[in-house]
matplotlib code that plots the C-alpha trace (Angstrom):
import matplotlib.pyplot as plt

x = [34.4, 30.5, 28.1, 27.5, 25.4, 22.5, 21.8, 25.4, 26.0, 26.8, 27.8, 31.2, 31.5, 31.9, 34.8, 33.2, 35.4, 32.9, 35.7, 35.3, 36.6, 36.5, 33.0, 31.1, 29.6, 31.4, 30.9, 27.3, 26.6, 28.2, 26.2, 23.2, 24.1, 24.5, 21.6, 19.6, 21.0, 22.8, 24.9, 28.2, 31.5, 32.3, 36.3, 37.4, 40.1, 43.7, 45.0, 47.1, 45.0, 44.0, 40.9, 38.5, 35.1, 32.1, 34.5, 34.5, 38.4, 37.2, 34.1, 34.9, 39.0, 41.9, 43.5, 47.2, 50.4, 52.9, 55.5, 52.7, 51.4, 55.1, 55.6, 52.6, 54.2, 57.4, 55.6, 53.5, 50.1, 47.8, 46.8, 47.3, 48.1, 49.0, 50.1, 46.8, 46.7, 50.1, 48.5, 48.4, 45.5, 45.8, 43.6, 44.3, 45.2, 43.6, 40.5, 39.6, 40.7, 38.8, 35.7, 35.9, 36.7, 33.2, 31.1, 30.4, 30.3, 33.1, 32.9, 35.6, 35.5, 39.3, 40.2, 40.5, 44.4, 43.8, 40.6, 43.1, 45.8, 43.0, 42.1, 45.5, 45.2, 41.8, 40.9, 37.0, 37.1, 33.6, 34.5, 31.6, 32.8, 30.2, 29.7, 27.5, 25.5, 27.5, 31.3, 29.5, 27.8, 31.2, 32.9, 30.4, 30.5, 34.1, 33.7, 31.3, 33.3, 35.0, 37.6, 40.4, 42.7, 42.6, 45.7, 44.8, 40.9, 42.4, 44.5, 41.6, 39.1, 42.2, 42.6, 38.9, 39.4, 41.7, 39.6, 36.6, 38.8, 39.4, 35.7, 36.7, 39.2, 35.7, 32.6, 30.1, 28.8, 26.2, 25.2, 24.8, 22.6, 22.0, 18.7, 19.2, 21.2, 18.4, 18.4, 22.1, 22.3, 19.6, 21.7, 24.5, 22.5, 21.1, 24.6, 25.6, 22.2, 23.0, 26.8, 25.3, 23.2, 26.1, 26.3, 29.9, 30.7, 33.4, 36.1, 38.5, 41.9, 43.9]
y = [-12.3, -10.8, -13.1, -13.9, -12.3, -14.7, -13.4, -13.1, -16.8, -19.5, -23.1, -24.6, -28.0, -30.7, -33.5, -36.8, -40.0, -43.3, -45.4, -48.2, -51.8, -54.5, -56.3, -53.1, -52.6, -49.2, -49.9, -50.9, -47.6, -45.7, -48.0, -46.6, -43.3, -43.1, -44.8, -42.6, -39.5, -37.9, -34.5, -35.6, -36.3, -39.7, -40.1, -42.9, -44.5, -45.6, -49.1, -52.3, -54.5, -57.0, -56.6, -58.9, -59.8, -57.9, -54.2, -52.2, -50.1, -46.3, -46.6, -49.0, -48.2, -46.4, -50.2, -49.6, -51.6, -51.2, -49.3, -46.2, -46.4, -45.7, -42.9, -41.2, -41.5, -39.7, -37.0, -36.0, -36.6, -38.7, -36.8, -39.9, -43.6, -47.1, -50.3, -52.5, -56.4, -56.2, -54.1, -49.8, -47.6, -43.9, -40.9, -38.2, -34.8, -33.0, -35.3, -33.7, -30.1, -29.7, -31.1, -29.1, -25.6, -26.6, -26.0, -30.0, -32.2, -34.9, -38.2, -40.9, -44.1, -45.4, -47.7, -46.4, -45.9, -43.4, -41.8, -40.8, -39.6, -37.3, -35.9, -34.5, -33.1, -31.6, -31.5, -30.1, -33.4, -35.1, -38.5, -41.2, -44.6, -47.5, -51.0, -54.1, -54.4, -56.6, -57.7, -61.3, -60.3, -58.5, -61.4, -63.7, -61.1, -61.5, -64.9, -65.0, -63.7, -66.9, -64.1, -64.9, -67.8, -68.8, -66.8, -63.6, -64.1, -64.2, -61.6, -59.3, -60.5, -59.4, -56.3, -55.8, -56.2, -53.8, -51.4, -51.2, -49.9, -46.6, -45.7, -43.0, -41.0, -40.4, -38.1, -39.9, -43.8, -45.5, -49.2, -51.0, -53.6, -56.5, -55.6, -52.4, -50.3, -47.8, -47.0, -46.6, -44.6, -42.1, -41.5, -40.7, -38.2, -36.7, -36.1, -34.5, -32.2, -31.3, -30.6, -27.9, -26.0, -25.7, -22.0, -22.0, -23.9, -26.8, -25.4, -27.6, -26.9, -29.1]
z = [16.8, 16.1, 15.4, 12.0, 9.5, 8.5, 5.1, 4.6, 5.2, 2.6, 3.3, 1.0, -0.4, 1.6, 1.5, 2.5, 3.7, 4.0, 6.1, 8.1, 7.9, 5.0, 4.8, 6.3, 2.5, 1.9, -2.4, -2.1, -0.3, -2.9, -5.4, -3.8, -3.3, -7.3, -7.9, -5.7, -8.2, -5.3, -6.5, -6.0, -7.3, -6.2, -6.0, -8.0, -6.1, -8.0, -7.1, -8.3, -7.2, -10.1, -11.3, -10.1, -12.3, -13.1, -11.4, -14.7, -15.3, -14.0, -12.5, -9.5, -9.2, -11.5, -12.0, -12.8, -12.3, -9.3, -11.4, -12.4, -8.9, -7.9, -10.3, -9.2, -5.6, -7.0, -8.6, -5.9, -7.9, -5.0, -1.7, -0.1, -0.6, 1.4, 1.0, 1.7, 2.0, -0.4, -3.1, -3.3, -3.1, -3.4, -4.5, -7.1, -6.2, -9.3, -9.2, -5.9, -6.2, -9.7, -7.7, -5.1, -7.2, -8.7, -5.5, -5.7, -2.2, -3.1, -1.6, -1.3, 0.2, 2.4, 4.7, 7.9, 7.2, 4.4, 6.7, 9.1, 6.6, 5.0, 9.0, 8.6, 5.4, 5.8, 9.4, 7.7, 6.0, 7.0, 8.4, 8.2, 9.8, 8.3, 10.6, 10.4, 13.2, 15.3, 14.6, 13.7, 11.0, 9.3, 9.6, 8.3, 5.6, 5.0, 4.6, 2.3, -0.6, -1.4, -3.1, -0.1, 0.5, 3.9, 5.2, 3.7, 4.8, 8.6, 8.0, 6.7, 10.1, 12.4, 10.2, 10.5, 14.3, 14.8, 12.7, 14.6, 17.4, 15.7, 15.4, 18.0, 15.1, 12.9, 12.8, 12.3, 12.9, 10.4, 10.7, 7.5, 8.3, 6.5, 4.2, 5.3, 2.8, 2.0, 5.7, 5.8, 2.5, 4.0, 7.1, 5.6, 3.5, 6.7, 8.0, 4.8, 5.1, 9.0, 7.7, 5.1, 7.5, 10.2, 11.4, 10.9, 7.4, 7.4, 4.4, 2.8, 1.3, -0.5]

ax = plt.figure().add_subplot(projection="3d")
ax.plot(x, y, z, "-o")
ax.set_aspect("equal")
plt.show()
């Protein structure tokens, strides 16, 4: 294959996963990244999880019950889905594609479960794995909720655990310090800036 032609060259919208494991403060970048006015369509993830206080019904999740969860499983609608801590997440098919047909970068945020179902999907995916910066300072995280009963808090720190383990599966590696989140938020944005300037552009299908 020649090398390509430079004027001729055009990058493609980007699919974004922001993964990593409960307590690594995957919502509050996405907080941030809105609030900084970034171009993007964040993914607004479908679960029947209740909803818990001050989360507002299509801007932090889809909230439906277990029986519409399990028809949208039937009919094919989500790209992926899983069974987390007893409840189901999933993402919309259309959601995406009609993002994507746009020319707009889409970001989601998974757990790592869903990250790796989307590397199958769309091995272009951009996979971003967020941490704290030591396992310490997640769990003291975790536990700082007060939203868990003790067996499902320790079932989330093993969870978390086993998480961190598959950092080798992603892209990319930000650290979300504590008092840190504008630093975090900024190099994510720098990955997403490198990712648009690659000679030979990541293209997603769906």
């Amino acid at each position: 294959m020649g090398n390509p032609d430079p004027y001729a060259w055009s990058s493609a919208p980007l699919l974004i996963v922001i993964s990593g494991p409960s307590g690594a403060g995957k919502d509050s970048l996405l907080d941030r990244l809105k609030q900084m006015g970034c171009p993007f369509h964040f993914v607004v993830t479908t679960t029947t999880r209740p909803q818990r206080v001050g989360e507002v019904d299509g801007r932090d999740y889809h909230f439906v019950t277990q029986s519409e969860f399990e028809a949208m499983i039937e009919q094919g609608d989500l790209i992926e889905h899983a069974r987390v801590y007893g409840d189901y997440k999933g993402v919309h098919k259309q959601q995406v594609r009609e993002a994507l047909a746009s020319g707009m970068d889409v970001i989601m945020r998974l757990d790592v479960q869903g990250a790796a179902t989307i590397r199958r999907l769309a091995p272009e995916a951009v996979l971003i794995f967020l941490i704290t910066s030591t396992e310490q300072e997640l769990f003291e995280r975790l536990r700082a909720r007060h939203t868990e009963s003790p067996d499902s808090l320790q079932l989330r720190l093993a969870t978390a655990r086993d998480e961190l383990m598959r950092v080798g599966e992603f892209d990319y590696v930000v650290v979300n310090q504590d008092e840190a989140l504008d630093r975090a938020a900024d190099d994510v944005m720098s990955i997403i800036r490198a990712e648009h300037c690659r000679v030979h552009p990541r293209r997603v299908s769906l």
